[in-house]
C-alpha positions, 0 to 999 in steps of 0.5 A: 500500500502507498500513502500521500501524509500531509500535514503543512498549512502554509509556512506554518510548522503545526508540529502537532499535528506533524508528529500525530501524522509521523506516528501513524506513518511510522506504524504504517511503515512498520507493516509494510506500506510505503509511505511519503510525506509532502512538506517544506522548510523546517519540517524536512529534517524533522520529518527525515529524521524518521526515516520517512521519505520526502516530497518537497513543498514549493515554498509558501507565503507566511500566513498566521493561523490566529493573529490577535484581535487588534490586527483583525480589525484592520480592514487592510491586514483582513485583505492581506491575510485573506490574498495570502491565504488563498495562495497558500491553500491553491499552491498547497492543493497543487501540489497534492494534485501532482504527487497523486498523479505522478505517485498515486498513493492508494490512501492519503494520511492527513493532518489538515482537513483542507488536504482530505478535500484533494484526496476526494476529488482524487477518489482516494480514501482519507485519514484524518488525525485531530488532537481530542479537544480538552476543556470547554474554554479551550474549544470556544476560544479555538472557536472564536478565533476561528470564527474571527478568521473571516478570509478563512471562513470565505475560502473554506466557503468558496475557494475549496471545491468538491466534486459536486460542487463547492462548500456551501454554508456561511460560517466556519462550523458549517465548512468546517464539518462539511469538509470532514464528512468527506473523510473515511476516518478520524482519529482522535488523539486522546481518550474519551474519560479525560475530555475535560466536559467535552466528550461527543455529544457537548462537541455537537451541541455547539454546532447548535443547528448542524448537529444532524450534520455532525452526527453524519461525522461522529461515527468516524471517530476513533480515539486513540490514546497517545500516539507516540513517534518514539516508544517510551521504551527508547528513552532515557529514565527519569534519574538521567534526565534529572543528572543532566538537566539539574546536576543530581538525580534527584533533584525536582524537575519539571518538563513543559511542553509548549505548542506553536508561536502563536497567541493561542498557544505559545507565547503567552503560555511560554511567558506564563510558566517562565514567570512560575519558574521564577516565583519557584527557584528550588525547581529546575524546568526544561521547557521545550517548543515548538519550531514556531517560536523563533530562537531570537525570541526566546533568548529574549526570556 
């Protein structure tokens, strides 16, 4: 079997979603299946780095997923973001169209449900791999910002074309779950009973009117607990860790993982914990991001 990953929105990294897709990839490759993976710039070496096959993006335009409120209401960065946006997507679908003809993948393993509208047109099956949503704040301000992304709602609506048709809707939580009832699968990394309040059922009630819509989605979910690019097996033990990052292996250590560079889940999480560490100076922390963050940046801290 050969499988197409994609993962890449644009310029941005989305190391997340990246490392869901490289760790069923990597399961995949195991038994058998011959697997490429379609991304640019900062993600070749990391995704090289496990042992997966590259077919190399054309360069993309920089496009923030989430910027903050303030540059959303100026009228000039909306028509900026929403001309780089399309551009971004058009090159991205490009790009998937060509390696499909020229590799035929037999399934298309993806990390962004734009990519699953390709694999459709394609009349190739589609995977999809989500992190589970955590916490009922979480999810409505990952909701919000998605709705205040209106030029991305626009080319959801209009620029990603089905077979059939174009999306059809007038908002994002419409688009958004048109675009996955196109997909055979959907795995949800996580597990239901540590949902924070936001198991299946809560999720459809914020879909409010496209609840039928989203139960036409749900019976594809599939939650699958950590998935894990290296086996916790490969690393070192927890007295190593503490002896290189303290001095002493019994030292109090705390380990944080930050997401990308965004206000959504980077900088200011990153700034959040910076400041705890320094209220708690008996503790060592080892903070590690995601490629977003500039190093400029958090020598800056």
């Amino acid at each position: 079997m050969k499988i197409l990953c994609t993962s890449q929105i644009g310029s941005s990294t989305v190391l997340g979603q990246t490392m869901r897709v490289i760790a069923i990839a990597k399961a995949l490759q195991q038994r058998g299946a011959q697997v490429k993976y379609l991304a640019g710039g900062k993600l070749i070496p990391v995704v090289q780095s496990h042992g997966i096959k590259i077919i190399p993006l054309p360069p993309m335009p920089e496009i923030e997923l989430f910027p903050d409120s303030e540059q959303m209401k100026d009228q000039r960065y909306q028509e900026k973001m929403a001309v780089q946006t399309a551009n971004c997507f058009q090159l991205s679908q490009n790009s998937e169209k060509e390696t499909i003809a020229a590799d035929r993948p037999d399934l298309m393993l993806c990390g962004s449900p734009l990519s699953t509208l390709t694999a459709k047109e394609a009349k190739i099956p589609a995977v999809l791999t989500m992190l589970q949503p955590h916490g009922k704040k979480t999810f409505a301000y990952f909701e919000q910002k998605m709705q205040d992304r209106k030029n991305l709602n626009h080319i959801l609506e209009n620029r990603m074309c089905l077979p059939n048709g174009k999306l059809s809707g007038g908002d994002f939580q419409q688009s958004f779950l048109q675009a996955l009832d196109v997909i055979g699968l959907i795995f949800l990394e996580g597990m239901p009973e540590i949902s924070g309040g936001m198991d299946l059922d809560e999720i459809s009630s914020h879909f409010g009117t496209k609840t039928d819509l989203f139960q036409k989605v749900k019976p594809k979910i599939r939650f699958t607990g950590p998935l894990l690019a290296e086996m916790p097996g490969n690393f070192p033990t927890q007295e190593e860790l503490k002896l290189r990052y303290t001095g002493h292996p019994s030292q109090p250590l705390v380990y944080v993982t930050i997401g990308g560079g965004t206000a959504l889940i980077g900088e200011e999480f990153l700034h959040l914990v910076l400041e705890a560490f320094r209220l708690l100076p008996e503790v060592n922390g080892v903070v590690s991001t995601g490629l977003a963050i500039a190093e400029e940046k958090i020598a800056g801290y």
